[in-house]
C-alpha positions as CSV (number, residue, x, y, z in Angstrom):
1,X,-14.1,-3.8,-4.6
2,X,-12.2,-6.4,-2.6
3,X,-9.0,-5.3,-0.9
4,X,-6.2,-6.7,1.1
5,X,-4.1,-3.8,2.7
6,X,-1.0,-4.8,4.5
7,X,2.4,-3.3,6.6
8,X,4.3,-6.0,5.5
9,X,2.9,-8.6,3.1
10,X,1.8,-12.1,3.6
11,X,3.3,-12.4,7.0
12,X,1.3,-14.6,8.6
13,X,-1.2,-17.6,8.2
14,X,-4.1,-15.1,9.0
15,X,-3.7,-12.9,6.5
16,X,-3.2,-15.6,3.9
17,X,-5.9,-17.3,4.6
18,X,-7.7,-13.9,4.7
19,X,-6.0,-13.4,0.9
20,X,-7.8,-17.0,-0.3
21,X,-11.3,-15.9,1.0
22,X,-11.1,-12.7,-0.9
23,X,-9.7,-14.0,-4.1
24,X,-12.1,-17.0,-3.7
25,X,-10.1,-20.1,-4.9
26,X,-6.7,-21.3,-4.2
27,X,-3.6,-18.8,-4.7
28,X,-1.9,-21.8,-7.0
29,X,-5.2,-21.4,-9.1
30,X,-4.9,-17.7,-9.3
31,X,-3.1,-14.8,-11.8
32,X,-1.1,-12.1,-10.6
33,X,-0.1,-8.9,-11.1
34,X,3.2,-7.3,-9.5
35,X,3.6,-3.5,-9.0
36,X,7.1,-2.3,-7.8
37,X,6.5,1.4,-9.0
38,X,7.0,2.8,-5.6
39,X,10.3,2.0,-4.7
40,X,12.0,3.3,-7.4
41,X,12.9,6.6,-5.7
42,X,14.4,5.0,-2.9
43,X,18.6,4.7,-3.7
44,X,18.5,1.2,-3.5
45,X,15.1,0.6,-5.5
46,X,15.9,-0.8,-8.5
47,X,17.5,-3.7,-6.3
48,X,14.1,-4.5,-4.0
49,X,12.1,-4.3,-7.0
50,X,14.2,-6.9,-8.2
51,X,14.2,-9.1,-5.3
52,X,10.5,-8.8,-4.6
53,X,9.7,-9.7,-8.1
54,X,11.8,-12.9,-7.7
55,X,10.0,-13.7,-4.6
56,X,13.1,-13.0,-2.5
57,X,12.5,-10.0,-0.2
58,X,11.5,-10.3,3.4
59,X,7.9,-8.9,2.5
60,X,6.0,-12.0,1.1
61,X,4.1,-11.7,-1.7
62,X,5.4,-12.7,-5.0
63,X,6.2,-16.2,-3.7
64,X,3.3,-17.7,-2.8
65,X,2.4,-19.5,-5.6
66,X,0.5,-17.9,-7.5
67,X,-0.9,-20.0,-11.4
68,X,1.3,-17.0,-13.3
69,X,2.8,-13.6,-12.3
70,X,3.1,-10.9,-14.4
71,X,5.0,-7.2,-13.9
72,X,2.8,-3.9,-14.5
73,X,5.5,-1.1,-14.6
74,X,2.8,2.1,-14.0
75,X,5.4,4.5,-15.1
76,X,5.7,3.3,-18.4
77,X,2.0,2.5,-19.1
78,X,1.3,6.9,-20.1
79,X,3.7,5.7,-22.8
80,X,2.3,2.9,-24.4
81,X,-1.3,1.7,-25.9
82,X,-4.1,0.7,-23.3
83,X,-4.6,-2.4,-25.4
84,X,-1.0,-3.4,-24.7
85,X,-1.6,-3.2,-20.9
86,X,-5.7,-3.3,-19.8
87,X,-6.4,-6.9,-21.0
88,X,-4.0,-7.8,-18.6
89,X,-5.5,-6.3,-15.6
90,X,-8.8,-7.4,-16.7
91,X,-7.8,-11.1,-16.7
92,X,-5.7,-10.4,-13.4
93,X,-7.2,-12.3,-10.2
94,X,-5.0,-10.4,-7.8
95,X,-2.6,-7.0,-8.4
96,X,0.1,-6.7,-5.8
97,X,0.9,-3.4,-5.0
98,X,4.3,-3.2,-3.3
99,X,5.6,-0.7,-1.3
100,X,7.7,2.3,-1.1
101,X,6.9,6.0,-1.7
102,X,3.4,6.3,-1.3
103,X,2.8,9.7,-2.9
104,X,4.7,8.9,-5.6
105,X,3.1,5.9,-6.0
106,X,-0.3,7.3,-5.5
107,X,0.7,9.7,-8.9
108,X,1.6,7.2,-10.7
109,X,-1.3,5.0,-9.9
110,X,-3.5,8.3,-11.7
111,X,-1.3,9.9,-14.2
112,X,-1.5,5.3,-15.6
113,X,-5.1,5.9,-15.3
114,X,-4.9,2.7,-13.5
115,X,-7.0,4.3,-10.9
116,X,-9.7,5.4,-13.0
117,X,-9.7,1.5,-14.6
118,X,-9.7,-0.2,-11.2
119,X,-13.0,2.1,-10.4
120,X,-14.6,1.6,-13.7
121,X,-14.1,-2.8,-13.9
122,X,-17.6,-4.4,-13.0
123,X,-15.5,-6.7,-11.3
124,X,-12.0,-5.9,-10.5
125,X,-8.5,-8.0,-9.3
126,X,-8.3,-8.6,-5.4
127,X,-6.4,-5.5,-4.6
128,X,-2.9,-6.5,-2.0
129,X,-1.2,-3.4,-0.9
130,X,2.1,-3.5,0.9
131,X,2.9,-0.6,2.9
132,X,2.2,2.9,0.8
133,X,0.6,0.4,-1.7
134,X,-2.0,-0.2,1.1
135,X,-1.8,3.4,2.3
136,X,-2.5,5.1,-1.5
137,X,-5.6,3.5,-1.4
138,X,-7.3,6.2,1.1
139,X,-8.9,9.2,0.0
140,X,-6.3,11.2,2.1
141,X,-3.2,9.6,3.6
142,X,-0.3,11.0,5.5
143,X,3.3,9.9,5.2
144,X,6.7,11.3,7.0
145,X,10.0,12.5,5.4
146,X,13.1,13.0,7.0
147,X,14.1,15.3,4.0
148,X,12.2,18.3,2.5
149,X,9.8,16.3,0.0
150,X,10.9,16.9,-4.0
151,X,9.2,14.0,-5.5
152,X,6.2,13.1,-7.8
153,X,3.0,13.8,-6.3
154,X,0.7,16.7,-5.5
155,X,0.7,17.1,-1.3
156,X,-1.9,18.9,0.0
157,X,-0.1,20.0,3.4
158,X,3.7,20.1,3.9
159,X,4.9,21.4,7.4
160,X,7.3,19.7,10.0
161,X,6.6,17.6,13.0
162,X,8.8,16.4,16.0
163,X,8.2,12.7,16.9
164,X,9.0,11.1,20.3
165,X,12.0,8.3,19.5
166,X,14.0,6.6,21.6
167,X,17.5,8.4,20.7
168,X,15.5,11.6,21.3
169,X,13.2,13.9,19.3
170,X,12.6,13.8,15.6
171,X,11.9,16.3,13.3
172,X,10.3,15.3,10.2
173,X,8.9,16.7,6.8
174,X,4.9,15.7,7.5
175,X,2.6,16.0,4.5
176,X,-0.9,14.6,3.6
177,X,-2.0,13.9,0.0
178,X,-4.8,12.8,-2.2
179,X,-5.1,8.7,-2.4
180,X,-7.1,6.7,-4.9
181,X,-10.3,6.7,-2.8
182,X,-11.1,3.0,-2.6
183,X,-11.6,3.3,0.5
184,X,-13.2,5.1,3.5
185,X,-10.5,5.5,6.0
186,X,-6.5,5.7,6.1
187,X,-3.1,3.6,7.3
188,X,-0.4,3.9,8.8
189,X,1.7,1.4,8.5
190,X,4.5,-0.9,10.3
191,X,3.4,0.6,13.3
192,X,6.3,0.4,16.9
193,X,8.3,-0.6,13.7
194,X,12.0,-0.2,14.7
195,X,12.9,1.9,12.0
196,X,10.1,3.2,12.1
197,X,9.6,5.7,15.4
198,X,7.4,8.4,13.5
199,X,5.0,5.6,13.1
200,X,4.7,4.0,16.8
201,X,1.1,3.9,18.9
202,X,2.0,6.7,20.7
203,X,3.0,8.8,17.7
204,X,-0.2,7.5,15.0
205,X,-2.9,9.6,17.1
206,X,-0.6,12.6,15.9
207,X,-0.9,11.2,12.4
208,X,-4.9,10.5,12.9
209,X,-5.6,14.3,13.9
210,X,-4.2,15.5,10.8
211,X,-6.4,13.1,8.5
212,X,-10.4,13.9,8.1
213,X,-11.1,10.5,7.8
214,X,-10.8,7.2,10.4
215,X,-7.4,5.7,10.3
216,X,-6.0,2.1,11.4
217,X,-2.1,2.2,13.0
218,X,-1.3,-1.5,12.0
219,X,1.8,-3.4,12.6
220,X,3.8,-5.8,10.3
221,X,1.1,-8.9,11.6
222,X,-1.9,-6.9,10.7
223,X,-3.9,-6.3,7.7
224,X,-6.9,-4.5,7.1
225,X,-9.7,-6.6,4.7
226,X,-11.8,-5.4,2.8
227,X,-15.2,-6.8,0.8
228,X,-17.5,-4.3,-0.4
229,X,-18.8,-2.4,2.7
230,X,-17.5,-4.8,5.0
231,X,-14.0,-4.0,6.6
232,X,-12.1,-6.3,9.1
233,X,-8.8,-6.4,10.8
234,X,-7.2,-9.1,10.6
235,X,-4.2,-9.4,12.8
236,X,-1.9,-12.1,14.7
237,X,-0.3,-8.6,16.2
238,X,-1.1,-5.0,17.1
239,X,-3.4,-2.6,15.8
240,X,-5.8,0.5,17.0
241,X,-8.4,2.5,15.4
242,X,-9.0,6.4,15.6
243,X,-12.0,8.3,14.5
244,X,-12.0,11.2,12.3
């Protein structure tokens, strides 16, 4: 499986060029899929969805070209005939997986049975993961809330954690979860972020304790890629590796 797994898109001539070599011909010469699932439980979701599907959020992806773009809503595919929805993933070069709420986009990802597809394709799309797309794709993955968790998903530890920030200490709803398992190790994205304090260097060896696997801390210039066996970083900012 080939995989592109991002903090923050496209966001730099590195990791596009990185994005051509996997998918293995121009992007202008390539179909797309768009995923927006995982935002939707975020207030204003409906509105990024929207904005990244028109190629107008600050996360690049949509816009770049691409031969066609088409939307695959996950929460409506348990509704509707796989005949209505798998050709199109089969024929996809690329599925963009945007970002959000990664463990409820990591349920929605199985209860579609997109998972299960994705493992089962002889060959399947280029896989781009933005954020908790990029994170789902772990076997296990860890993500912070800073309210008691009540979404869609199936964590297998909930607790609190305090984080270093600058304002102070913060005291956070910590839980790991299941992921897809296309990969071997775990993310943690838009790390020193500044919204984004839980996440920093100093914090992600916290993070990396928790998880039984390696995990990359990877800012918004730094992707991880992916080609069968072969993993690389690819970054025109910071990253840093921890062993399980």
């Amino acid at each position: 499986m080939k995989l592109l797994l991002t903090s923050s898109g496209i966001s730099n001539p590195s990791i596009h060029n990185a994005l051509v070599e996997l998918l293995g011909k121009p992007v202008a010469e390539c179909n797309a899929l768009f995923v927006p699932t995982g935002i939707y439980p975020f207030p204003v979701g409906a509105a990024m969805a929207y904005r990244a599907a028109c190629g107008k959020s600050p996360t690049p992806l949509c816009e770049l070209g691409w031969k066609s773009i088409g939307l695959l809503e996950l929460t409506a595919l348990p509704s509707i005939d796989r005949s209505a929805w798998v050709p199109a993933v089969e024929q996809a070069d690329a599925l963009l997986v945007w970002g959000g709420d990664p463990l409820f986009l990591s349920y929605w990802m199985n209860h579609s049975g997109l998972t299960d597809l994705l493992k089962s394709m002889p060959i399947p799309p280029v896989y781009v993961g933005v954020s908790a797309g990029s994170m789902l794709t772990a076997p296990i993955f860890a993500e912070t809330y800073h309210k008691p968790y009540r979404g869609t998903g199936s964590p297998l530890t909930l607790k609190d954690m305090t984080f270093p920030a600058p304002e102070g200490e913060v005291t956070m709803n910590f839980i790991t979860a299941n992921g897809a398992g296309f990969t071997n190790f775990a993310l943690i994205p838009h790390a020193n972020h500044k919204d984004r304090a839980d996440a920093s260097f100093k914090n992600a060896p916290s993070w990396a304790a928790k998880l039984p696997v390696p995990v990359y801390a990877i800012d918004d210039q730094t992707a991880i890629k992916v080609n069968g066996d072969i993993v690389e970083v690819v970054s025109e900012g910071e990253w840093k590796r921890f062993t399980a």
